[in-house]
PAVEX-548516 format. One line per field, with one value per residue (C-alpha): residue in one letter; chain; x, y, z. Coordinates in Angstrom, 1 decimal. Layout:
% residues N
type = [A,...] $
mol = [A,...] $
px = [X,...] $
py = [Y,...] $
pz = [Z,...] $
This chain:
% residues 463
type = [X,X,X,X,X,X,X,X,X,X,X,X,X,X,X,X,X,X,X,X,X,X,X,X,X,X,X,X,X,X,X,X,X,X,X,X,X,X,X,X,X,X,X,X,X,X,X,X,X,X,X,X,X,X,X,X,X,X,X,X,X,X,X,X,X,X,X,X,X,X,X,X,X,X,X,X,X,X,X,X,X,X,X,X,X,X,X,X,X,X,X,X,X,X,X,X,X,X,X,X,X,X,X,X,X,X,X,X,X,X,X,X,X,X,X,X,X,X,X,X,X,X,X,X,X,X,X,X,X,X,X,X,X,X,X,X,X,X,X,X,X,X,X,X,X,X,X,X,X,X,X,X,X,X,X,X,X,X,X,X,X,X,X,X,X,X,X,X,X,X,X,X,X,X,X,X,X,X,X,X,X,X,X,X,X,X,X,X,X,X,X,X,X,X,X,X,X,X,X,X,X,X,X,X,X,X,X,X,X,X,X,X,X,X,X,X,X,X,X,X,X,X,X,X,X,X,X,X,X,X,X,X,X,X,X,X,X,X,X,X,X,X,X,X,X,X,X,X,X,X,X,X,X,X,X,X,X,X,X,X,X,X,X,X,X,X,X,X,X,X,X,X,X,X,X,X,X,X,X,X,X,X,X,X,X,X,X,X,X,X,X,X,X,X,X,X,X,X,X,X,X,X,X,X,X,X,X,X,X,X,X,X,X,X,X,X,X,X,X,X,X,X,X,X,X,X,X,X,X,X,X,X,X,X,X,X,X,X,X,X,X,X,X,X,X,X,X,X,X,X,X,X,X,X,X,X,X,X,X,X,X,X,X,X,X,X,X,X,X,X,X,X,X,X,X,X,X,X,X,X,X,X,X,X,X,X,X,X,X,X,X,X,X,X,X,X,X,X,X,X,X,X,X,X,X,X,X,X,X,X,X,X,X,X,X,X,X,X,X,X,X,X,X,X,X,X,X,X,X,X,X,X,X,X,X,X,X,X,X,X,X,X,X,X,X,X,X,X,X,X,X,X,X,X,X,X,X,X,X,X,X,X,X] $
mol = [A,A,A,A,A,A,A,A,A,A,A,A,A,A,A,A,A,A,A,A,A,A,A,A,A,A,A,A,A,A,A,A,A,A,A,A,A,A,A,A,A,A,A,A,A,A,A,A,A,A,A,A,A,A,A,A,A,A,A,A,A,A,A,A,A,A,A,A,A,A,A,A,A,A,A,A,A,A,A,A,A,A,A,A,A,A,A,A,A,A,A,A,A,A,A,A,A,A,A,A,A,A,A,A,A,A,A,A,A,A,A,A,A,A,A,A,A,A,A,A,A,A,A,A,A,A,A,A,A,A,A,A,A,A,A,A,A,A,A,A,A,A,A,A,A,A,A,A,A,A,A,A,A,A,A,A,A,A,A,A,A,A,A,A,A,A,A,A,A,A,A,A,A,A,A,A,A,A,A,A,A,A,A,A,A,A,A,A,A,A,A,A,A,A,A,A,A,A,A,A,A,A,A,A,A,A,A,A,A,A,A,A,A,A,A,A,A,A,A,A,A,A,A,A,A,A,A,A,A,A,A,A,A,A,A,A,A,A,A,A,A,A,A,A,A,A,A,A,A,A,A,A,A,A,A,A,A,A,A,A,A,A,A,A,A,A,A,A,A,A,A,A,A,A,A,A,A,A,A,A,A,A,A,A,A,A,A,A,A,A,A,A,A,A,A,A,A,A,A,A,A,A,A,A,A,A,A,A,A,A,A,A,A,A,A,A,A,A,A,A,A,A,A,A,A,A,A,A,A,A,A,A,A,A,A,A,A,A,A,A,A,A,A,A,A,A,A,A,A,A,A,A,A,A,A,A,A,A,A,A,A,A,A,A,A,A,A,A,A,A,A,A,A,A,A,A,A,A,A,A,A,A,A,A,A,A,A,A,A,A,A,A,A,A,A,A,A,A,A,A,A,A,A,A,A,A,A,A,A,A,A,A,A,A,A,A,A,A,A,A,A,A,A,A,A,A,A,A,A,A,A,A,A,A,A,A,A,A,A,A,A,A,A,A,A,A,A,A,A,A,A,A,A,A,A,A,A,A,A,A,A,A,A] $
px = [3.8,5.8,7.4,8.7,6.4,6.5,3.9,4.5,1.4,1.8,-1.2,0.1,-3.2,-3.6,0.2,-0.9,-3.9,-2.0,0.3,-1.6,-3.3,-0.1,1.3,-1.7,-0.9,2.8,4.1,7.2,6.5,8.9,6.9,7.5,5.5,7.2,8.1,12.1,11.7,9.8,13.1,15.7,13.6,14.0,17.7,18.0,15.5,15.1,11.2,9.3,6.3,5.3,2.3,2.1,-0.1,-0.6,-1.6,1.4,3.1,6.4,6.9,3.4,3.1,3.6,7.3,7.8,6.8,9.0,11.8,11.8,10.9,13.8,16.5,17.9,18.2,14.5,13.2,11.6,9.4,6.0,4.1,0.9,-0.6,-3.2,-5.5,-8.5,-8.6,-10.9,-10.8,-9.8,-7.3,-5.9,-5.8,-4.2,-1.0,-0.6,0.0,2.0,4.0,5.1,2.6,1.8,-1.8,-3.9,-6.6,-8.9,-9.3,-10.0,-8.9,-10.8,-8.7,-9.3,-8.3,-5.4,-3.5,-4.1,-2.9,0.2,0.8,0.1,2.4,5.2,5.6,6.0,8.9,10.3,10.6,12.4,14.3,15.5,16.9,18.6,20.4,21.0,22.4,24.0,26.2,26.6,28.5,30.9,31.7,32.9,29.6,28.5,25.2,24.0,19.8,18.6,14.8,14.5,11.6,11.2,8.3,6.9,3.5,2.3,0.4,-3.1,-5.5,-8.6,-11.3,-14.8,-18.5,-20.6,-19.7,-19.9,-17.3,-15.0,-14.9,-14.7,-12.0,-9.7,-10.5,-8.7,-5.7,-5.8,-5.1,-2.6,-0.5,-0.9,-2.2,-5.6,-6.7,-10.2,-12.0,-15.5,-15.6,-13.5,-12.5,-11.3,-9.2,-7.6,-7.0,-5.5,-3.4,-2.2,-1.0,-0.1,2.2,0.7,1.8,-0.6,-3.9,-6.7,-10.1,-13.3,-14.1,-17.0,-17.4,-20.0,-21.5,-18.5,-15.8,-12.9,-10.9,-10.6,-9.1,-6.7,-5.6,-5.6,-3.2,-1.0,-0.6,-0.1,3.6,3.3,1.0,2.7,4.7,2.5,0.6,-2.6,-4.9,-8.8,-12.0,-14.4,-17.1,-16.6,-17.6,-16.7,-13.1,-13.4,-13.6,-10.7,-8.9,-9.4,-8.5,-4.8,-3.9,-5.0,-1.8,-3.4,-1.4,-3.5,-7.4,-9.3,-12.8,-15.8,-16.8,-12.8,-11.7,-9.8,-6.7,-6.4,-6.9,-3.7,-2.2,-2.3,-2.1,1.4,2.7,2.3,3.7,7.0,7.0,7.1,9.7,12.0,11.3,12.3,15.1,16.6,15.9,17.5,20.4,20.7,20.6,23.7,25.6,25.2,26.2,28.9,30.0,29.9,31.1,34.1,33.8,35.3,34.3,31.0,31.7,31.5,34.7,36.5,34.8,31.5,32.8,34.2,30.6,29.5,31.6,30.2,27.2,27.9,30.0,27.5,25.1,26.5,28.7,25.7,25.8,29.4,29.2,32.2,33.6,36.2,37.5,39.6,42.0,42.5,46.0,46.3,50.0,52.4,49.7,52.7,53.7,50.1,49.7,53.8,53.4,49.5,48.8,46.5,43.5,43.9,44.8,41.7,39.8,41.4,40.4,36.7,36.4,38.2,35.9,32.6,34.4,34.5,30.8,29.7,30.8,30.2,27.2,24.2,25.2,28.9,30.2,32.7,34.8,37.6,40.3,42.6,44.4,44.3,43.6,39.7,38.4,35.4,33.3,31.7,29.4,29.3,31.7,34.7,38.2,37.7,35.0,36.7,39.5,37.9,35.4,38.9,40.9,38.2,38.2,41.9,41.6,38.4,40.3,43.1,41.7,39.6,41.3,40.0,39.2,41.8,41.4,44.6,45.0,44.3,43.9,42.7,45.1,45.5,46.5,46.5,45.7,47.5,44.8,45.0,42.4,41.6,39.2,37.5,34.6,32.2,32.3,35.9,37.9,37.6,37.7,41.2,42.4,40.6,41.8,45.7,45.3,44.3,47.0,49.5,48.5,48.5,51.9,52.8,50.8,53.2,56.4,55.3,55.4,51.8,49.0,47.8,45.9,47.1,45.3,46.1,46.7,43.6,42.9,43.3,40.5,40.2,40.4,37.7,38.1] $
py = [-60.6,-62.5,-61.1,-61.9,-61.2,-60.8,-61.8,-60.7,-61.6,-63.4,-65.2,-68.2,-69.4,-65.7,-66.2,-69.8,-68.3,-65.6,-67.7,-70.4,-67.6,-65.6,-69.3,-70.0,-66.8,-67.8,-65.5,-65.9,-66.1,-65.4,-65.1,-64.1,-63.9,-60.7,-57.0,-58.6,-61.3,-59.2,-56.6,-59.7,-61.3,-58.1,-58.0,-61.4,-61.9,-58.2,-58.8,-56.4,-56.0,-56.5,-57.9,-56.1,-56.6,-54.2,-55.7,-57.9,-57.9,-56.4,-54.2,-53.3,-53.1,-49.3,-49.3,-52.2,-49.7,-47.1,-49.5,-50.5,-46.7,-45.8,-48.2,-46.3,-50.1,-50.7,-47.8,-47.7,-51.4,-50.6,-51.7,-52.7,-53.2,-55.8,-55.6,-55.5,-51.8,-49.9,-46.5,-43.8,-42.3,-46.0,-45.6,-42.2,-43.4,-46.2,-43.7,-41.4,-44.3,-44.6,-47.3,-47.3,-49.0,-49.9,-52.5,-54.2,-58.3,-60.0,-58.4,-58.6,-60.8,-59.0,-55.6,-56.9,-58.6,-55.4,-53.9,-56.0,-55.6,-52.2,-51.3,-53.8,-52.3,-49.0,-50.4,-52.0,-48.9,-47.7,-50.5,-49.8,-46.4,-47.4,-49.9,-47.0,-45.0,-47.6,-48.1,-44.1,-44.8,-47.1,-44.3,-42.4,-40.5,-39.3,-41.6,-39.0,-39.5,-41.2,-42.4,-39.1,-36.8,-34.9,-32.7,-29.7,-28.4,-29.7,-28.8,-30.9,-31.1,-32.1,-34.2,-34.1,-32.5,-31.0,-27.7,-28.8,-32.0,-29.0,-27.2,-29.6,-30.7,-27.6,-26.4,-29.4,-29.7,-25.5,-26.0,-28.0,-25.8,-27.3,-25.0,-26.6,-26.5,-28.3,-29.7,-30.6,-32.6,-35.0,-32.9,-29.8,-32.5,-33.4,-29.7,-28.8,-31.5,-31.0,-27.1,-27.4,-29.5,-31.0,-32.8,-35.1,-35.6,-36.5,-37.7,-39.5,-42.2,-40.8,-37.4,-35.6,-39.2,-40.0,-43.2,-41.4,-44.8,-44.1,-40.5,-42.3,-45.0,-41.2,-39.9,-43.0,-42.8,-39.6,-38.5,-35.4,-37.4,-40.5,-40.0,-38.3,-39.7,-40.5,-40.8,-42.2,-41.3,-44.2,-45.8,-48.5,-51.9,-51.9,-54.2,-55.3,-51.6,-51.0,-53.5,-52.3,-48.9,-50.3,-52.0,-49.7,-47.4,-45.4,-44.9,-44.7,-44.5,-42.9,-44.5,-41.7,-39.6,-39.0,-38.3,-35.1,-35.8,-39.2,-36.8,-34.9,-38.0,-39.9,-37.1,-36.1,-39.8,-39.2,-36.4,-37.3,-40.5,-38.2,-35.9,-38.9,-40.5,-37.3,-36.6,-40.2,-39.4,-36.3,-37.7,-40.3,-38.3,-35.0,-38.0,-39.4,-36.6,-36.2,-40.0,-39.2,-35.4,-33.3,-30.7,-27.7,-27.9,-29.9,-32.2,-35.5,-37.2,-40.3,-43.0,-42.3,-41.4,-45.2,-46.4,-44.2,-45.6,-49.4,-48.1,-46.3,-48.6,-51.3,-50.3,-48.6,-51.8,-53.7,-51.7,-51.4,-47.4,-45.0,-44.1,-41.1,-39.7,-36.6,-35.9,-32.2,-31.1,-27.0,-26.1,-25.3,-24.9,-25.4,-22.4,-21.1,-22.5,-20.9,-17.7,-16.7,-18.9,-22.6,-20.1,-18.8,-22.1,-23.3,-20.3,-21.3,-24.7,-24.1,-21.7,-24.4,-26.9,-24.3,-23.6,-26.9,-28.2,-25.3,-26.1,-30.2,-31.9,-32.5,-36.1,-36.2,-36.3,-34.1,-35.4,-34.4,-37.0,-35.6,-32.2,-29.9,-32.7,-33.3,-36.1,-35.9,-39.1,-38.8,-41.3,-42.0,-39.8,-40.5,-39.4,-37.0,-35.4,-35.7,-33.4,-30.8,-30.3,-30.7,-28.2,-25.4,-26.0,-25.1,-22.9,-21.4,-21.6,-20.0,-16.9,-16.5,-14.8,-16.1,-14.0,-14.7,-12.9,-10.2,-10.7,-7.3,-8.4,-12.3,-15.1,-16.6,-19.9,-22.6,-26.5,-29.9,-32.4,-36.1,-37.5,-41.7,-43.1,-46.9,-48.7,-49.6,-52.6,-53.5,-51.4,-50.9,-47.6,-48.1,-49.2,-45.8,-43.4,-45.1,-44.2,-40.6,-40.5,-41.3,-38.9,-35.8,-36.6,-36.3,-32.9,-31.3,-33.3,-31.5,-27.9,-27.6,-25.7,-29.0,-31.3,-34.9,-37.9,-41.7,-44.3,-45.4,-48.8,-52.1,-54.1,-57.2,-60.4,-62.8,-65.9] $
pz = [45.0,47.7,50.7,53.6,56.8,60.5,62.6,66.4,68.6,72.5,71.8,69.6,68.3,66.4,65.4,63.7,62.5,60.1,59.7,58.0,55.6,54.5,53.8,51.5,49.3,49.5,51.7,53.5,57.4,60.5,64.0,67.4,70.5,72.4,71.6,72.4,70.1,67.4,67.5,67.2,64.4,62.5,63.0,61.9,59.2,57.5,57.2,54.2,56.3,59.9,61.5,64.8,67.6,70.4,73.9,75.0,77.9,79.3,75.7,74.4,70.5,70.4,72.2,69.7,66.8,67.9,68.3,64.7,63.4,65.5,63.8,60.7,59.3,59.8,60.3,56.0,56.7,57.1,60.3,60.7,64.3,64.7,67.7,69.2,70.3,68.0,69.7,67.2,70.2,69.6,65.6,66.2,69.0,66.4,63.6,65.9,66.7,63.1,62.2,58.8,59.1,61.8,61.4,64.1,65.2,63.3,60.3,57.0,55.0,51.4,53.3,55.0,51.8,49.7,52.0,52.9,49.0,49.0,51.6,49.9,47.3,48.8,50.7,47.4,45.8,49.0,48.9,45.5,45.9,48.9,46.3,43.9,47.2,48.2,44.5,43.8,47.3,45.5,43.5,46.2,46.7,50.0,51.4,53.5,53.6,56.7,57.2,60.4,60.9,57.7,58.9,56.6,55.8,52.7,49.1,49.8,46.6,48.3,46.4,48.1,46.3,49.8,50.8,54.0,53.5,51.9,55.2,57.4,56.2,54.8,58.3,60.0,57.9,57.2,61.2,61.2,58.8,55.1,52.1,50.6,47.2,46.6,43.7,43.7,40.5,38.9,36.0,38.2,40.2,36.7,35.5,38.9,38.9,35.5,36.4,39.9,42.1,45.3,48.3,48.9,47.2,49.8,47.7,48.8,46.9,45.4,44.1,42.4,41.4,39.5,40.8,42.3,41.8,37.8,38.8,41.5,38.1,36.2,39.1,39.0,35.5,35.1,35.3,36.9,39.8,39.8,43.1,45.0,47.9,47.5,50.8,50.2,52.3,52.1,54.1,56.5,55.2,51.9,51.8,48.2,47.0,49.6,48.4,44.7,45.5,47.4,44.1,42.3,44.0,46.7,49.4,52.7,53.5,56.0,57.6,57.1,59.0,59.1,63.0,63.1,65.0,62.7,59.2,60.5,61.8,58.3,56.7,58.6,57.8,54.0,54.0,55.5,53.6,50.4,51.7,52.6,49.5,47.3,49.6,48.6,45.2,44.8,47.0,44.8,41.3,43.4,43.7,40.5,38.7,41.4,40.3,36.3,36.0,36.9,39.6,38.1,34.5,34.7,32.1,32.6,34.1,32.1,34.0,32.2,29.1,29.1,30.2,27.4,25.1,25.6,25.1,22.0,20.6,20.8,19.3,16.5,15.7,14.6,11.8,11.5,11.6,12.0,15.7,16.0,19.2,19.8,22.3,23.3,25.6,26.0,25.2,28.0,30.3,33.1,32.3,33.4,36.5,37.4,36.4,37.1,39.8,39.8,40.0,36.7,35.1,36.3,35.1,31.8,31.8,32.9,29.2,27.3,28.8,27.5,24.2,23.4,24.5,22.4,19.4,19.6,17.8,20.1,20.3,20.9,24.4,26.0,29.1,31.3,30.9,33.6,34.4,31.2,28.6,27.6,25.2,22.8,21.6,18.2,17.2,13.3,12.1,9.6,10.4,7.8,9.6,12.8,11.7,10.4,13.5,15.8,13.3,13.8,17.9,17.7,15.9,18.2,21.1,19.6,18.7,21.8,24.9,28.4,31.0,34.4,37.9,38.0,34.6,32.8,29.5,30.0,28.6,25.3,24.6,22.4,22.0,20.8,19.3,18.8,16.1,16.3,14.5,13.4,13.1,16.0,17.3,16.3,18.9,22.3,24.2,25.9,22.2,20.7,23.5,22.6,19.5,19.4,22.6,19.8,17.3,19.9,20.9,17.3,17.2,20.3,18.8,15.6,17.6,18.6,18.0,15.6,14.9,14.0,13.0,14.2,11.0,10.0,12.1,9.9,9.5,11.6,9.6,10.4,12.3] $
């Protein structure tokens, strides 16, 4: 995995030092010898992970930290501070700082590039929904998530045989507000995780005499587990096995014996790491759906339905199979919106709208083309079959009486339809959608409350 890395130290012999060895695993390197030139480097180069150390002059590694957590444009790249302060108050100021790692001189160079890795592809997957963000934006969707301080109590399934690990631990993070559920064994991990959502899963790396880093490749794998944090207790000394566990997906380890304050520090940078990850999901899918579907009726709007429609239509063209597409108009629904108000015709159109999705094949789509006219896709169906299912929507909707605010006895009213159809692959959707535009215009010329078909579309000659 390649990235691009920045190494800030003031000593320039360390800086050549890492240099040299990210360079041997192909790594992209940009360094800087100050806290000032670290924070211009990132403006100028947009690193994926940063090398940090602490002790320089004039802007000390932690301000530097804080600087780059600070920046909304920065504020996802992981940091890891390099130094030769190995006092847990040290690892814990780090952390509070926003660090995501903090490793002593000199570091163990198996450790370090698992976890430069590690912590990559954490920002990568960041990184990508930012993109996604970033396109629904196009759309005209709001991009409203910022990396800020998502701070909650937490769901912790904790992994650890000893009673007396058990305690020690559900006391600590019991004390800093977070709910605790604990498994002793391996296969009560499993069976809690398969019935109950957790925050963060804290395990030690062995338990009951079984290797917690199969359940960890179990968690990751599983779909229910595959996005939630996953923080390792294991002894000091072991880097290979730390390094194992980094690939294997785990997001953060702890030393044993764990030191309180850093269990709730790490355990507090997980947590809002998940929080802001979910919150750019779920950002991402509200404006999505925004993007693709029509406010009041909640069907989807015609820019997917043309999206749809490539889709559709290539894949059903390489085996030449039927296409039909109907276009619904409800009659002298001016009249509506004069007499009763906009209120009401939108209270009409919202039952159309469920009238029609009700009585559609699993696999045709329903779309809002624009004011009171709606469109339906139906994959592999013959015109013949397209006019029947349009001709018992009428006459549905003509029989049904929709309930309108003010309106005593609800409203009545009738539809227009417009039936296209041809073979996949051969017509496009603008061609289609002309088409069935043609034959509804016939259906109101002919006094509405009809259905009319287009002519059946030639067949293209071959070059």
């Amino acid at each position: 995995m390649s990235a691009r890395v920045l190494v800030v130290d003031d000593i320039p012999a360390n800086v050549k030092l890492l240099e040299a060895k990210l360079q041997a695993e192909y790594y992209e390197v940009v360094t800087a010898i100050s806290g000032r030139q670290a924070l211009a480097a990132m403006a100028q180069h947009a690193p994926d992970i940063v090398l940090l150390d602490v002790m320089m002059p004039g802007m000390d590694g932690f301000e530097v930290c804080r600087a780059i957590k600070a920046d909304p444009r920065s504020a996802h790249v992981p940091v890891v501070m390099i130094t030769a302060l190995s006092d847990v108050k040290d690892r814990v100021r780090g952390l509070e700082a926003g660090a995501d790692d903090f490793l002593t001189k000199p570091p163990n160079t198996v450790a370090l590039f698992a976890r430069i890795r590690s912590l990559v592809r954490l920002k990568r997957a960041v990184d990508e929904w930012h993109t996604r963000e970033a396109a629904a934006s196009a759309f005209g969707a709001e991009s409203a998530v910022a990396e800020a301080e998502f701070a909650r109590p937490g769901a912790v399934l904790l992994v650890q045989d000893g009673q007396r690990g058990f305690e020690r631990v559900a006391q600590t993070l019991g004390t800093a507000g977070h709910t605790v559920t604990t498994a002793a064994t391996v296969a009560a991990a499993r069976e809690l995780a398969e019935r109950a959502d957790f925050d963060l899963i804290l395990a030690d790396h062995f338990v009951a005499g079984d290797d917690a880093l199969r359940l960890c490749s179990w968690f990751r794998s599983n779909e229910r587990t595959r996005h939630v944090p996953i923080l390792l207790m294991i002894e000091d000394g072991q880097p290979e096995r730390l390094a194992k566990a980094l690939d294997l997906g785990v997001n953060d380890y702890l030393l044993k014996p764990a030191d309180r304050d850093e269990l709730v520090a790490r355990t507090r940078t997980q947590l809002r790491r998940k929080l802001f990850e979910e919150a750019l999901r779920a950002n991402y899918h509200r404006n999505l759906a925004a993007a693709m579907t029509d406010s009041l009726t909640g069907l989807y709007n015609r820019r997917y339905l043309e999206t749809h429609f490539e889709i559709v239509n290539r894949r059903l063209g390489e085996a030449s199979k039927p296409l039909s597409l109907m276009i619904l108009d409800i009659d002298r629904f001016k009249e509506i919106n004069d007499v009763y108000g906009h209120r009401a015709g939108d209270q009409v159109i919202k039952g159309i709208a469920g009238h029609i999705c009700d009585r559609l094949r699993g696999f045709d789509t329903a779309a809002r083309l624009g004011g009171e006219e709606f469109v339906v896709l139906m994959p592999e169906c013959q015109l013949e079959e397209a006019m029947a299912a349009a001709q018992r929507i009428g006459r549905s909707i003509g029989a049904t009486v929709y309930g309108v605010d003010d309106v005593e006895h609800g409203l009545s009213v009738t539809v227009s339809i417009g039936v296209a159809s041809g073979t996949a692959g051969t017509c496009t959707f603008d061609e289609l959608l002309s088409r069935a535009d043609g034959a509804l215009y016939d259906a109101k010329r002919s006094g509405r409350n009809r259905v009319c078909a287009a002519p059946r579309q030639p067949l293209k000659k071959s070059a």
